[in-house]
C-alpha positions as CSV (number, residue, x, y, z in Angstrom):
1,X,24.7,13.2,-7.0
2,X,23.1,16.7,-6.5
3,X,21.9,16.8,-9.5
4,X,20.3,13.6,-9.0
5,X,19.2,15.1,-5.4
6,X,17.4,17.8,-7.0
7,X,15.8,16.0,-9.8
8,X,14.3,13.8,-7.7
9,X,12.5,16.6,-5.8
10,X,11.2,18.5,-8.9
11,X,9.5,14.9,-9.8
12,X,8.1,14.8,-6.5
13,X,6.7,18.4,-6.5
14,X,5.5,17.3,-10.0
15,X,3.6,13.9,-8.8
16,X,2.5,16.0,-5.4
17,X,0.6,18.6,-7.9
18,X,-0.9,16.0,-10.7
19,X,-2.5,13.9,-7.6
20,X,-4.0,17.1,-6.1
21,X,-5.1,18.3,-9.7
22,X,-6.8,15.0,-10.6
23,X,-7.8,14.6,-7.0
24,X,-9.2,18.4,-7.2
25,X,-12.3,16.1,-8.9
26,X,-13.8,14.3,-6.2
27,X,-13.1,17.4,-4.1
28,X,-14.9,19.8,-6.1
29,X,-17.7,17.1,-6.3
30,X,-18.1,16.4,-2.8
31,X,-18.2,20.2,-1.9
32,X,-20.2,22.0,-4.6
33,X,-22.5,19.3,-3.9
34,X,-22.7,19.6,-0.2
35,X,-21.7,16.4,0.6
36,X,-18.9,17.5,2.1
37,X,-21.2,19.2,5.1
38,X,-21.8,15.2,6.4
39,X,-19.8,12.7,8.1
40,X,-19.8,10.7,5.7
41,X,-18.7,13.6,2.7
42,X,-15.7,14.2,4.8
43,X,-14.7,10.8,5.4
44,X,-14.6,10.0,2.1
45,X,-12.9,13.0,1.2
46,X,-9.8,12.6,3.9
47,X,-9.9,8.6,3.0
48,X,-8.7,10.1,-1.0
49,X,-6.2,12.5,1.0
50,X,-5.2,9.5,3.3
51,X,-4.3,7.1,0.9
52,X,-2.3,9.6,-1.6
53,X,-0.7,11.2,0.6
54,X,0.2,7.9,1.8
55,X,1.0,6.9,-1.6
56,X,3.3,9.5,-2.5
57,X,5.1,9.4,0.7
58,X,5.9,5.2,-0.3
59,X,6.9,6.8,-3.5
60,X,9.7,9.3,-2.3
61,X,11.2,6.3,0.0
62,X,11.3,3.9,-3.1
63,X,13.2,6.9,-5.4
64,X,15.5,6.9,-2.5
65,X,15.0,10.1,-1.9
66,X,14.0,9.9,2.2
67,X,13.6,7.3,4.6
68,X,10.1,7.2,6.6
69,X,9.8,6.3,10.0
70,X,6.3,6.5,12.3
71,X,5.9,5.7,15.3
72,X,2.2,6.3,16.0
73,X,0.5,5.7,19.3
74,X,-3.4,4.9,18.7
75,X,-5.7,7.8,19.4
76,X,-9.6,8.1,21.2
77,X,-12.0,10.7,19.6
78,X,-11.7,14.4,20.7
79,X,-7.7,14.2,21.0
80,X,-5.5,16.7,20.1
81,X,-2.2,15.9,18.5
82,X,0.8,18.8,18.1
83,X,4.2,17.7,16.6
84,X,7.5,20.1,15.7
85,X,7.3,21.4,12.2
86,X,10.8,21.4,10.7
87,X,10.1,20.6,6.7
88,X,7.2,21.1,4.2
89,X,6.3,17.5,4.5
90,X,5.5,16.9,7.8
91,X,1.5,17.7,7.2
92,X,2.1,14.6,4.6
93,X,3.0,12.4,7.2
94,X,0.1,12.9,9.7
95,X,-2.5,13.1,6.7
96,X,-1.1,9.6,5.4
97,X,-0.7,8.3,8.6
98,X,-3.5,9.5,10.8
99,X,-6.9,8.5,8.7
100,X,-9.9,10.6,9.1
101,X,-8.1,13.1,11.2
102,X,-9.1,16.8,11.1
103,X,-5.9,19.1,10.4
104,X,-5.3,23.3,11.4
105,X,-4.1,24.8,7.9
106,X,-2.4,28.5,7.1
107,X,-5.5,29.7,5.9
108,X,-3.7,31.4,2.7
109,X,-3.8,27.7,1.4
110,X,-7.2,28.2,1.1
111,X,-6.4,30.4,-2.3
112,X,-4.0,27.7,-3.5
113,X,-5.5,26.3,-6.8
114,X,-3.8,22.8,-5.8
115,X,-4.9,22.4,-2.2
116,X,-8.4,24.6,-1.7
117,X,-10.6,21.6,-3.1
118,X,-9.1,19.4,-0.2
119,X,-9.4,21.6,2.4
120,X,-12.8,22.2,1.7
121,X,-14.6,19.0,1.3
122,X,-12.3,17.4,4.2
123,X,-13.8,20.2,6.5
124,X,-10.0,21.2,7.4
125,X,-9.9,24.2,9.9
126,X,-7.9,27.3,8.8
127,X,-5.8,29.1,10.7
128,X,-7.8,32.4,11.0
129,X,-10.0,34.2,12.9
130,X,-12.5,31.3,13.1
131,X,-9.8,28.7,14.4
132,X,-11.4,28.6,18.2
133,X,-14.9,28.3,17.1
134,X,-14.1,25.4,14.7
135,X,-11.5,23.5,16.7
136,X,-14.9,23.6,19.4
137,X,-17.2,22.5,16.5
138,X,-14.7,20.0,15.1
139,X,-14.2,18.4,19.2
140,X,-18.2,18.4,19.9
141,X,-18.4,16.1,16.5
142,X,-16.0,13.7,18.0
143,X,-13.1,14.6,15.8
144,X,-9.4,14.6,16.5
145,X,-7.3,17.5,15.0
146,X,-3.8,17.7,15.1
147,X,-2.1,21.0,14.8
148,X,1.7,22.9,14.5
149,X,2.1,24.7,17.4
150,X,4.5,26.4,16.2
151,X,2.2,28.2,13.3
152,X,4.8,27.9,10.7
153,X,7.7,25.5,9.7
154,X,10.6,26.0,12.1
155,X,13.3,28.3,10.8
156,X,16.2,28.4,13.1
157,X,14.6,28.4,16.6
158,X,11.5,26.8,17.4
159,X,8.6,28.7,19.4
160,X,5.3,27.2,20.6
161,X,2.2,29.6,20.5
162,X,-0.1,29.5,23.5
163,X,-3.4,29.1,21.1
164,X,-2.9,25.1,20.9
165,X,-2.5,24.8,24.4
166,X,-5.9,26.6,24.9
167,X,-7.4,24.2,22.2
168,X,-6.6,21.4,24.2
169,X,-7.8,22.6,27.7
170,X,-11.0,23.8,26.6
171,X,-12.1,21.9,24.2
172,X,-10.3,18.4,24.0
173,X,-10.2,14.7,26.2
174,X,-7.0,14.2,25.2
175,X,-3.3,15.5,24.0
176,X,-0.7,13.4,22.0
177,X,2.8,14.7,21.4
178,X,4.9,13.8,18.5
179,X,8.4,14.7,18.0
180,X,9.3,14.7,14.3
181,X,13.4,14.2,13.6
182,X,14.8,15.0,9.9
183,X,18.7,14.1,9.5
184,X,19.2,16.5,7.0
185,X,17.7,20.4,6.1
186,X,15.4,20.1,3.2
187,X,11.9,21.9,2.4
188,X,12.3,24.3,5.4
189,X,11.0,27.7,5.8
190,X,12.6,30.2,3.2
191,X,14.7,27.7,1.9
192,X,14.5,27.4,-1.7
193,X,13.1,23.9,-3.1
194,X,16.5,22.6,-4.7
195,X,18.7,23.3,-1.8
196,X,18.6,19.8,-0.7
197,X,21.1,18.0,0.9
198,X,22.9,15.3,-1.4
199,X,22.4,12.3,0.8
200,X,18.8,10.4,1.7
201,X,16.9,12.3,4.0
202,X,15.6,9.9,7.1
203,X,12.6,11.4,8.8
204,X,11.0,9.7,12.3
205,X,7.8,10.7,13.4
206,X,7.9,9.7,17.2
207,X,5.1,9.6,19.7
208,X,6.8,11.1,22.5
209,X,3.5,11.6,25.4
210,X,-0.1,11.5,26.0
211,X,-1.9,13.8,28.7
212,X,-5.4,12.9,30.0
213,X,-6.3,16.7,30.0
214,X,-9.3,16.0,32.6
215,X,-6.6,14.9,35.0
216,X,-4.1,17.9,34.6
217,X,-4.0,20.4,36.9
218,X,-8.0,19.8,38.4
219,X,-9.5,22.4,40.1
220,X,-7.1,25.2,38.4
221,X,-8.8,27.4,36.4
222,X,-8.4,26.9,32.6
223,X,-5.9,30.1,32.1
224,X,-3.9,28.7,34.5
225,X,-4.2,25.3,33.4
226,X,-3.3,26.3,29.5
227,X,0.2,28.1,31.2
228,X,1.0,25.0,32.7
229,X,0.7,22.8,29.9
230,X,2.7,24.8,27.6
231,X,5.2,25.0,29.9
232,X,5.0,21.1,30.3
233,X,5.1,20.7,26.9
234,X,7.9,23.0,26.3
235,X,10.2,20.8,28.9
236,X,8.9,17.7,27.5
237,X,10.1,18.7,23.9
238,X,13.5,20.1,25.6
239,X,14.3,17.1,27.2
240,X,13.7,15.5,23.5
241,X,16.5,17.6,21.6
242,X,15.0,20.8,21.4
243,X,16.0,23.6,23.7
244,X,13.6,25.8,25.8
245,X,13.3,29.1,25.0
246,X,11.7,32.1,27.3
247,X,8.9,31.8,25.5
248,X,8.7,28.7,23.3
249,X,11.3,26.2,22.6
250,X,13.8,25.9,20.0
């Protein structure tokens, strides 16, 4: 059965790399031509992520390899949305489920010869030392972004970093949390790929709460105002199964 476990993974790393390779196409199309500098470039660009992400998330349920479940709240322009990061998979989910969203990403995938097409003609923000000024840009244009707080997938011990929470204060309308669940460790952080467990892995994407951020904490200044809602945060994803940490939550 872990064979069969592990088989099924290597195919879907396998379909995961031919759909960005022939997808790498349109990509390269759409930015070399500067298409990808318009509205209209980039929606067409995360509509090709959108629907094969999609697909190959319908694909891993019908292998048997995971159970999906989304629970997705609808979303206004100029909202942020943070979820928990436990498995490699979990930017597949938001990307397949979230059309036309924006999307913070490490910005070594930028160098990844599978993924650097895509993150350039959908306009994707990398995590670097541009993040601020083109979360701003990205908000002003009526976008929605959603982003890991956490930076990385969780290891053991998850911890929230301020730079999210100062995202949504200053330059968002609105924030919506999501609490992602896996019933089994698989694709996590420094874990290799065929370590999988040997039963179906059943992941729920949740919506857990929205904040109107005009309404929270008026009248504060924004430092103050950025504390507060990642301490918020950090009870609100406590009281969900995760416990708070001094500085983040885990």
């Amino acid at each position: 059965m872990k064979v069969w476990r592990v088989l099924l993974v290597a195919l879907g790393f396998g379909e995961f790399g031919v759909m960005c390779m022939v997808g790498n196409f349109i990509f390269l199309s759409l930015w070399l031509s500067g298409a990808s500098k318009t509205e209209k470039g980039r929606n067409i660009a995360r509509d090709v992520v959108f629907f094969t992400w999609r697909f190959f998330a319908k694909t891993l349920v019908f292998v048997g390899y995971m159970k999906l479940f989304v629970k997705q709240k609808a979303f206004a322009p100029k909202t942020l949305l943070i979820a928990n990061h436990p498995s490699l998979l979990d930017v597949v989910f938001f990307l397949g489920n979230f059309r036309r969203i924006n999307c913070v990403v490490k910005s070594n995938l930028a160098r990844n010869p599978f993924l650097f097409a895509a993150i350039k003609a959908c306009g994707y923000i990398l995590n670097d030392e541009q993040i601020l000024q083109k979360c701003q840009e990205a908000f002003e244009r009526g976008e929605s972004v959603v982003v890991f707080p956490e930076g990385t997938r969780t290891k053991e011990r998850v911890v929230f970093h301020k730079a999210a929470f100062y995202v949504a204060v200053n330059f968002a309308e609105f924030l919506h949390c999501y609490h992602i669940k896996t019933s089994g460790k698989t694709l996590r952080k420094d874990e290799a790929w065929w370590k999988t467990t040997s039963e179906v892995v059943a992941y729920e994407v949740a919506f857990l709460h929205e904040v109107k951020l005009a309404e929270f904490m008026p009248g504060e200044a924004n430092t103050k105002r950025v504390r507060g809602l990642f301490a918020e945060m950090s009870e609100l994803y406590a009281a969900n199964g995760v416990r708070k940490k001094e500085n983040g939550i885990s």
